[in-house]
C-alpha positions as CSV (number, residue, x, y, z in Angstrom):
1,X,-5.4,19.9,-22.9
2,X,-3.5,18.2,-25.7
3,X,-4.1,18.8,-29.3
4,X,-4.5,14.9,-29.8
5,X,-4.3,12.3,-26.8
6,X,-1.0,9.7,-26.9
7,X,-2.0,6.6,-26.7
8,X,-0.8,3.6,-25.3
9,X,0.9,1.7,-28.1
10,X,2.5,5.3,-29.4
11,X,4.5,4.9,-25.8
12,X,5.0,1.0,-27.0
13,X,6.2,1.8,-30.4
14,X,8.3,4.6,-29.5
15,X,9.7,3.6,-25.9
16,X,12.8,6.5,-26.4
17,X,11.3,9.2,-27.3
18,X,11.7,11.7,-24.7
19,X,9.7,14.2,-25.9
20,X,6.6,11.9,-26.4
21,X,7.0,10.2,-23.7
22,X,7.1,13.6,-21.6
23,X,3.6,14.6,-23.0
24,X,2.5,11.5,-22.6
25,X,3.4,11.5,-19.1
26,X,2.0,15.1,-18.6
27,X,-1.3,13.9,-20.3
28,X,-1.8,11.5,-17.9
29,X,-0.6,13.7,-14.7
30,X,-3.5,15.7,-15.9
31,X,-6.2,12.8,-16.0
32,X,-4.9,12.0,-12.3
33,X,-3.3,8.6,-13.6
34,X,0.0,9.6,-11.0
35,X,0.9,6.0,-11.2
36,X,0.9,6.0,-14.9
37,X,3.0,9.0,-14.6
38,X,5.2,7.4,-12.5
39,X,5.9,4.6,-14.8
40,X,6.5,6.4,-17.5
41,X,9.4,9.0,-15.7
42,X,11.0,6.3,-13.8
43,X,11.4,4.2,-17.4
44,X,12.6,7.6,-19.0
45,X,15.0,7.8,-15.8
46,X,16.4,4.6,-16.9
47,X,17.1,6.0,-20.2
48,X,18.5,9.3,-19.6
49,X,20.2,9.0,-15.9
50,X,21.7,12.5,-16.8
51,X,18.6,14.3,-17.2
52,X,17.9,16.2,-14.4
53,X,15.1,17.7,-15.5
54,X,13.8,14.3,-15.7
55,X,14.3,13.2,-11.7
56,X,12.3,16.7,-10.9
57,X,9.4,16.1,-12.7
58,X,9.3,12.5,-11.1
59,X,10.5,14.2,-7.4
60,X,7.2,16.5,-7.8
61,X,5.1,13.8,-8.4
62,X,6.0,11.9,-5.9
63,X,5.6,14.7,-3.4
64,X,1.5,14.9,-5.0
65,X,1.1,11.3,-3.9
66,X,2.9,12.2,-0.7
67,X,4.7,9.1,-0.6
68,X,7.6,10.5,1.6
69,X,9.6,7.1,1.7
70,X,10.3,7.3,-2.4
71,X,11.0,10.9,-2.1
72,X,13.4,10.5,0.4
73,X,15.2,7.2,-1.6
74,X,14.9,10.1,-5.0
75,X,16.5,12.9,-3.1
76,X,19.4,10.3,-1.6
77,X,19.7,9.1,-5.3
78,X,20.0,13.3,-6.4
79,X,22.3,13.8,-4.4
80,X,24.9,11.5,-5.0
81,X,24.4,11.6,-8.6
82,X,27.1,13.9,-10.1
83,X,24.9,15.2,-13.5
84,X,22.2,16.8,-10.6
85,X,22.6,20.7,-11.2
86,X,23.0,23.9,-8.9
87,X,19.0,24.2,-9.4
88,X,18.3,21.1,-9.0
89,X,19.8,20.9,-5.3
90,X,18.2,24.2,-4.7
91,X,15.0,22.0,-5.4
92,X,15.9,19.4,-3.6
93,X,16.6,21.8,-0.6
94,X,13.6,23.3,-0.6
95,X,11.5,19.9,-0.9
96,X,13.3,18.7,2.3
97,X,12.8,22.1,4.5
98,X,8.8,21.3,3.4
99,X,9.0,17.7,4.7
100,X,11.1,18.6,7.8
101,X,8.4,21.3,8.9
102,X,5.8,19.3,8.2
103,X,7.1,16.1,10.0
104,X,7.8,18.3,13.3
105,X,4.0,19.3,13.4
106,X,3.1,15.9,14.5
107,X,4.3,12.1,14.1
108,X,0.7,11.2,15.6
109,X,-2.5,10.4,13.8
110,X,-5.3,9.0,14.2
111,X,-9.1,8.2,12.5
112,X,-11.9,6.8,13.5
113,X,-14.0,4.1,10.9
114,X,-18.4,3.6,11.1
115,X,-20.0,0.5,9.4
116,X,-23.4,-0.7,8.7
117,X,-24.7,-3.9,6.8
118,X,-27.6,-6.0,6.8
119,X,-27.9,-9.4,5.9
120,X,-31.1,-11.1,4.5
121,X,-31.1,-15.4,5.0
122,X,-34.0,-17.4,3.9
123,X,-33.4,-19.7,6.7
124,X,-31.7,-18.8,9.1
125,X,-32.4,-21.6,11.9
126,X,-31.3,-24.2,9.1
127,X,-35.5,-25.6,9.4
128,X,-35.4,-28.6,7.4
129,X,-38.3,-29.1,4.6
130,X,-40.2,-31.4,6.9
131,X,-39.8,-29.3,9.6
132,X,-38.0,-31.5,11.7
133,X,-34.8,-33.4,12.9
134,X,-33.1,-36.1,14.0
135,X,-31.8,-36.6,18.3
136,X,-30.3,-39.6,18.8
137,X,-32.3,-41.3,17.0
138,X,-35.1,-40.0,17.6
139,X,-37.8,-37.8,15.0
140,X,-38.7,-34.4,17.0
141,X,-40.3,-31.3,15.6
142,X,-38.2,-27.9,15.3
143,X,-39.5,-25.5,17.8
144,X,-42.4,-23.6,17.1
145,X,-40.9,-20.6,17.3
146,X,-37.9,-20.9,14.8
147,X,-37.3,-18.5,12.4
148,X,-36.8,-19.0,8.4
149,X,-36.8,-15.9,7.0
150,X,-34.8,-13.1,8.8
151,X,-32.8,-9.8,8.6
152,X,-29.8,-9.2,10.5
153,X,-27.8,-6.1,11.1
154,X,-24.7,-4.8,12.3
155,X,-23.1,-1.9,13.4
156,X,-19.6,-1.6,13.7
157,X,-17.4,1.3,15.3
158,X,-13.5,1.1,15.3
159,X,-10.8,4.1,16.8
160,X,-7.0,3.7,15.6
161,X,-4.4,5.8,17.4
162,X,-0.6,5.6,16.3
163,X,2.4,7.6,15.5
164,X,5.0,8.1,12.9
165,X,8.4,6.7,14.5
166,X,10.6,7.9,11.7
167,X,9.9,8.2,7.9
168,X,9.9,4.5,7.4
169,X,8.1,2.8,10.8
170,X,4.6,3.4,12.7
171,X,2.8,2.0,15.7
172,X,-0.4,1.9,16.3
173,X,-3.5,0.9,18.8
174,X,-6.8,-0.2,17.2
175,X,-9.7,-1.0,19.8
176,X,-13.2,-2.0,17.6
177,X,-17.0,-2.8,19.2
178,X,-19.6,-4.6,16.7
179,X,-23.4,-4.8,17.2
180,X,-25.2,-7.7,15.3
181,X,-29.2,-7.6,16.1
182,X,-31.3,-10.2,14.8
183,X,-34.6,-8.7,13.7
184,X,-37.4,-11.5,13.8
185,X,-35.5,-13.4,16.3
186,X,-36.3,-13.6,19.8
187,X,-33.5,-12.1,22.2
188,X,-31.0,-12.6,19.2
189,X,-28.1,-10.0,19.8
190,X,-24.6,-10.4,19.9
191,X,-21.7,-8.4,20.4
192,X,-18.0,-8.4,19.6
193,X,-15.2,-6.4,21.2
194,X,-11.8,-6.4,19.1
195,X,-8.4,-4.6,19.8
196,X,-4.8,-4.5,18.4
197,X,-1.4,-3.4,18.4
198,X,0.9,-3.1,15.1
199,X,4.1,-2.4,14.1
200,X,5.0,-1.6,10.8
201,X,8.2,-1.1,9.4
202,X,9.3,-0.3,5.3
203,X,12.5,-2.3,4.3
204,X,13.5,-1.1,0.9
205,X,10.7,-3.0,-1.5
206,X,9.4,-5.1,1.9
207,X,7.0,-4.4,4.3
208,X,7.3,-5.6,7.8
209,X,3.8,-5.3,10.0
210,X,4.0,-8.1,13.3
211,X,0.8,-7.0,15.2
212,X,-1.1,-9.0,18.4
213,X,-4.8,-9.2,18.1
214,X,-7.3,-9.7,20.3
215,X,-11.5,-10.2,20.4
């Protein structure tokens, strides 16, 4: 822990201050704000482009968010930058054996998602205050057994299957069933069957996702 928490508008009022801005970075690192972090290196990596030290700290946290696109984009930017050290390859080397090891375990996935929700509606056949309607001109009285007040419920259940085409494109099967039962209502229950197949694909700062849908 730090002696005394950086705040904010410290970072504001003193934007080149590496050494601040390093705690203040490491401060936040430790209350899980990686994004914050992130921020914060990538502005000081701006500053100081020769400061290897600098593109490690930001490499390693990268590698805790897992976001293997960026850390391959750093590591590219490493290595063709001529200030990155001896060490700092050796890092970089090691970082890619990881990634390499772990990508040929498996470039499939999948997970499976549950749902539940209820609805309450205080009138749920739309019965009008006089309790009845208008056909074709004609005044006729709602059915006797409509139903005002009622719950609903539904259960949902959806499976997604894919796999990792390289480190910046995926595809991937989704099939989905839903259960909506009526509970006061007589022989209310419906049911929806969904499935769909995407593509998705990372262009630089873009992300590309075409997908066909069906229910």
């Amino acid at each position: 822990m730090f002696a005394e928490e950086i705040t904010f508008k410290q970072i504001l009022e003193n934007p080149t201050d590496i050494e601040l801005n390093l705690k203040y970075a490491k401060q936040q690192e430790q209350a899980g704000k990686y994004k914050s972090t992130i921020a914060t290196l990538e502005r000081l990596n701006m500053l100081y482009p020769a400061n290897t030290d600098i593109k490690i700290y930001l490499l390693s946290i990268l590698l805790k968010m897992d976001s293997e696109i960026r850390v391959q984009l750093m590591i590219e930017r490493m290595l063709k930058d001529p200030n990155t050290t001896d060490k700092a390859k050796e890092y970089i080397n090691k970082v890619t054996s990881t990634m390499y090891a772990k990508k040929k375990q498996s470039n499939w996935f999948a997970y499976a998602d549950l749902s539940l929700s209820q609805t309450e509606n205080s009138n749920i056949d739309a019965v009008s205050r006089s309790s009845t309607l208008w056909v074709q001109d004609q005044k006729l009285a709602f059915a006797t057994d409509s139903v005002t007040y009622d719950k609903s419920m539904t259960r949902g259940a959806s499976f997604t299957i894919g796999k990792n085409l390289d480190n910046t494109s995926a595809v991937s099967l989704n099939l989905g069933f839903d259960l909506t039962t009526q509970r006061y209502g007589d022989g209310n229950e419906s049911d929806l069957a969904s499935g769909s197949i995407s593509y998705s694909k990372s262009l630089g700062k873009h992300f590309l996702l075409p997908y066909v849908y069906y229910s």
